[in-house]
Each structure stands twice: as C-alpha cells, then as structure tokens.
GUVEX-466168 format. One record per atom (N, C-alpha, C, O): residue in one letter; atom name; x, y, z. Coordinates in pm, 1 decimal. Example, Ala and Ser with C-alpha at 12.3 -4.5 7.8 and 13.67 -1.06 7.14 Angstrom:
<nodes>
  code  site        c1        c2        c3
     A     N    1319.0    -569.0     780.0
     A    CA    1230.0    -450.0     780.0
     A     C    1320.0    -330.0     780.0
     A     O    1423.6    -331.9     846.5
     S     N    1285.0    -225.0     708.0
     S    CA    1367.0    -106.0     714.0
     S     C    1290.0       3.0     787.0
     S     O    1340.9     113.8     803.9
</nodes>
This chain:
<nodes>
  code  site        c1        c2        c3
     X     N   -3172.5   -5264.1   -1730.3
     X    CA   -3232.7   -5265.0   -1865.2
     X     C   -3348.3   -5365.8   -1869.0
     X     O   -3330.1   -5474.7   -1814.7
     X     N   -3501.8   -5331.0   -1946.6
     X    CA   -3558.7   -5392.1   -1935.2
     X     C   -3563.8   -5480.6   -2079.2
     X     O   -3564.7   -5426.0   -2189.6
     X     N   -3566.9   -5620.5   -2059.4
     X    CA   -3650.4   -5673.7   -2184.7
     X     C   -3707.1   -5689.8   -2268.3
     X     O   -3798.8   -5771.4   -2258.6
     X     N   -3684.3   -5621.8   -2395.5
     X    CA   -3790.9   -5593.0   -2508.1
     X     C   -3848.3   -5732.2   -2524.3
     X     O   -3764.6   -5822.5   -2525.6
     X     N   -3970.0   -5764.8   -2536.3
     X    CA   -4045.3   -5854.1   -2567.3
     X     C   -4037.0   -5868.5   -2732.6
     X     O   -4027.3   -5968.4   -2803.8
     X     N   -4042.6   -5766.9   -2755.0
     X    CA   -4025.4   -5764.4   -2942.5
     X     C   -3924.0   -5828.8   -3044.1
     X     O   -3917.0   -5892.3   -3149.4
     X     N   -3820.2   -5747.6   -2903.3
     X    CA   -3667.9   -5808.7   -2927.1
     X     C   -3643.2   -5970.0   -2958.6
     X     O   -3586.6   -6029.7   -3050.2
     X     N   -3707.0   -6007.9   -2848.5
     X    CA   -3687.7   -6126.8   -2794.1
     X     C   -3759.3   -6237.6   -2947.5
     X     O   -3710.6   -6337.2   -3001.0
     X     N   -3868.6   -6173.9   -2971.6
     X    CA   -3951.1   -6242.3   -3073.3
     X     C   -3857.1   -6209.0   -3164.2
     X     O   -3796.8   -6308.4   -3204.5
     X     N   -3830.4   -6132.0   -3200.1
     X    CA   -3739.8   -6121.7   -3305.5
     X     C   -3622.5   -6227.6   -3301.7
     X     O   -3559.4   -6294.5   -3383.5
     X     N   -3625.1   -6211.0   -3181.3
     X    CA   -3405.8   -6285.4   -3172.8
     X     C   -3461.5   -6436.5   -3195.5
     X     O   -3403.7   -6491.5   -3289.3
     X     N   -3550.3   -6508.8   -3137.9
     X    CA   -3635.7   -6622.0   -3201.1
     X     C   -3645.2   -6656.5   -3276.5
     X     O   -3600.8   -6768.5   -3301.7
     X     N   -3743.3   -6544.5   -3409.0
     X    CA   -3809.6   -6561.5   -3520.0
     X     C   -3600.0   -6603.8   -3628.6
     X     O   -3574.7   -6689.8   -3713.1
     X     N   -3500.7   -6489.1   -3561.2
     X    CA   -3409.4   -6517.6   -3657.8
     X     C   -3361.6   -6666.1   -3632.8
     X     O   -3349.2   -6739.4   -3730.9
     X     N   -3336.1   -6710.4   -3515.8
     X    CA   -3273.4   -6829.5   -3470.9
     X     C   -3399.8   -6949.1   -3521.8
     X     O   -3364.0   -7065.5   -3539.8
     X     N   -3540.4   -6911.3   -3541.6
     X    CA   -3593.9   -7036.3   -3642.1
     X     C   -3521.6   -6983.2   -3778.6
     X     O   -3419.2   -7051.3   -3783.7
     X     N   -3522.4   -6922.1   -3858.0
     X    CA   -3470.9   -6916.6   -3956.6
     X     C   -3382.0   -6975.4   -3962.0
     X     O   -3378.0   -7078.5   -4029.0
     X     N   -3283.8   -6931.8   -3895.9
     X    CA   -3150.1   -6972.2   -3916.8
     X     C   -3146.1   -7129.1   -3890.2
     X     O   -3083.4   -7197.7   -3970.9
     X     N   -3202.3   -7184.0   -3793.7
     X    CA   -3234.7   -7340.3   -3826.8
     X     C   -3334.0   -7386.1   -3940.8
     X     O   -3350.4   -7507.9   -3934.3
     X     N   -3404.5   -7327.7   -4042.0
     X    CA   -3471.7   -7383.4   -4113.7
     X     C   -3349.3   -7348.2   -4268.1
     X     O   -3383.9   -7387.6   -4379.5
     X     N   -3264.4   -7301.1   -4256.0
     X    CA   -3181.8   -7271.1   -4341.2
     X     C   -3074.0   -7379.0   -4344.6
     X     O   -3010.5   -7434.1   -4434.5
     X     N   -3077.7   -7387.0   -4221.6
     X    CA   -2971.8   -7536.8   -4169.0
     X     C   -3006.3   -7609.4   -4240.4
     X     O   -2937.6   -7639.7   -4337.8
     X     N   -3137.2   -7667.7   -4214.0
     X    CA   -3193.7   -7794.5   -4259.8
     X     C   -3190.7   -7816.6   -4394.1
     X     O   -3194.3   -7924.9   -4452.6
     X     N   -3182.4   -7682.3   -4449.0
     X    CA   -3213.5   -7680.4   -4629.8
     X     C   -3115.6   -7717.9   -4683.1
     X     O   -3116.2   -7787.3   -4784.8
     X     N   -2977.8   -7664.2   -4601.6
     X    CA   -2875.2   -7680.3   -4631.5
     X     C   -2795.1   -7782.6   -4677.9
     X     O   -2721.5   -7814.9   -4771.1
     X     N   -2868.1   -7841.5   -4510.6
     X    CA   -2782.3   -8079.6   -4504.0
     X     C   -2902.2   -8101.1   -4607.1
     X     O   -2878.3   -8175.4   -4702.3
     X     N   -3023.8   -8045.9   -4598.0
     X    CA   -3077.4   -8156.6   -4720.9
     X     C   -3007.6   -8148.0   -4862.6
     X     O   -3013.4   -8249.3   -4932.4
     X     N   -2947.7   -8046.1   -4907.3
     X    CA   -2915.1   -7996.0   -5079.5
     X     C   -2808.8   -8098.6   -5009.3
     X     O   -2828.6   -8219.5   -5021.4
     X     N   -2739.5   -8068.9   -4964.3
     X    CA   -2553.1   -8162.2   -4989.5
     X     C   -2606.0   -8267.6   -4988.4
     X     O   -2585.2   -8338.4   -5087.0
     X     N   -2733.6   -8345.0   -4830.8
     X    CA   -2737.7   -8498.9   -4859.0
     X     C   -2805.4   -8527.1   -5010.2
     X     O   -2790.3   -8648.7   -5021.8
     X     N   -2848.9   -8496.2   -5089.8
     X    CA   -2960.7   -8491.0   -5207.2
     X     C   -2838.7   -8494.6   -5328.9
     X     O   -2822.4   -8589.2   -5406.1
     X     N   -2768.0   -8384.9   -5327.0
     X    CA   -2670.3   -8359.4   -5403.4
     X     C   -2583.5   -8499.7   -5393.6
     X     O   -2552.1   -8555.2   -5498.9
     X     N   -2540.9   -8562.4   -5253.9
     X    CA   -2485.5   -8711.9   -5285.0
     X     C   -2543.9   -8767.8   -5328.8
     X     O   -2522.9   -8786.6   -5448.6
     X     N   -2652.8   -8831.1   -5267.4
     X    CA   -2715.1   -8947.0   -5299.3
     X     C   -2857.8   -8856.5   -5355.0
     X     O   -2944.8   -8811.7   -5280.3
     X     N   -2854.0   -8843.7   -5511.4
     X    CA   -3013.6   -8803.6   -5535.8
     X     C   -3080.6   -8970.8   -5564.0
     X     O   -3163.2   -8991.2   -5475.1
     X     N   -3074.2   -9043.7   -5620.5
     X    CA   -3141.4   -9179.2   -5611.1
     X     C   -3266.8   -9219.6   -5444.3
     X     O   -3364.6   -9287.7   -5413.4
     X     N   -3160.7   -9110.3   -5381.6
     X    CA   -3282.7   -9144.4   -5229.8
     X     C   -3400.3   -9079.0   -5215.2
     X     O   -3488.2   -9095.8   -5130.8
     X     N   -3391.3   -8978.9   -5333.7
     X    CA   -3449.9   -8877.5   -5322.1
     X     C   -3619.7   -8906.2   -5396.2
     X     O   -3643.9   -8944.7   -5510.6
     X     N   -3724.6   -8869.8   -5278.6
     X    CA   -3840.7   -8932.1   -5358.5
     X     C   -3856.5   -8883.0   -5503.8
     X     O   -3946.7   -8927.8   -5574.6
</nodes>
C-alpha cells in the first residue's frame, strides 16, 4: 500500500487540532481556578 500524502496532511492537520484543543482546554480549567492570573 502506498502512502497517501493527503492522508498524511490530513492525519497532521487533525493531530494539530487536537493539540490546540488541548491547550484551550488546560487554559479554561487553569483560568477557571485561578482567574486573578488572568491578564
């Protein structure tokens, strides 16, 4: 089987998502504790 290149961008593009969703995530809970830190 060969390698979709497309695929691949794709399987990427979801796995940044899915880490920029992360991040949104720990930020709401850390924010949600402590909003005072929050600029």
């Amino acid at each position: 089987m060969k390698a979709h290149p497309k695929n691949t961008q794709l399987r990427s593009m979801l796995d940044d998502w899915a880490d920029i969703a992360n991040g949104f995530e720990q930020e709401r809970t850390m924010h949600s504790k402590s909003p005072s830190t929050s600029p």
